[in-house]
C-alpha positions, 0 to 999 in steps of 0.5 A: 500500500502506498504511503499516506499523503500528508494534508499539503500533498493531498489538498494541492492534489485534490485541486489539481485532479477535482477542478472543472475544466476551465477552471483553476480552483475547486469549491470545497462543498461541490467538488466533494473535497470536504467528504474526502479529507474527512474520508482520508483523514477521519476525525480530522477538519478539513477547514483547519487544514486548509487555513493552516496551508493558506496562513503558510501561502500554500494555497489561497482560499477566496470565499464564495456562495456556499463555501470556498474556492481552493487555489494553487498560489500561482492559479488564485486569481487576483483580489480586487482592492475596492477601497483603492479604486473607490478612492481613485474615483473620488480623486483622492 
């Protein structure tokens, strides 16, 4: 039997293998990745393993209706500054 994947190894793989076609990120509920860490990894929370990886900048989380997307950090798309461009707009 194959050694077992550590939360990294299995997290990056997971996006890899469960994204969409078109798509660089996985949703956690819809893609079915919650149900396999807990399968994978049973006892364990799949949402303290995927902040601990992000806090580390090992993926990037961006939240979404129903959930979180899941990236790769050279795949997350970039985050808009709101601020930034509101007070472009006011000249400020």
């Amino acid at each position: 039997m194959a050694e077992k994947m550590n939360h990294e190894e299995f997290i990056k793989k997971a996006i890899v293998s469960l994204r969409k076609e078109g798509y660089k990120g996985i949703h956690t509920v819809y893609s079915g990745f919650n149900e396999a860490f807990k399968k994978y990894f049973p006892g364990e929370n799949p949402i303290e393993a995927t902040n601990k990886l992000a806090h580390e900048g090992k993926i990037v989380i961006r939240p979404v209706k129903g959930g979180v997307m899941l990236y790769l950090p050279e795949d997350a798309p970039g985050f808009k500054n709101v601020g930034d461009d509101a007070l472009k707009k006011m000249g400020l």
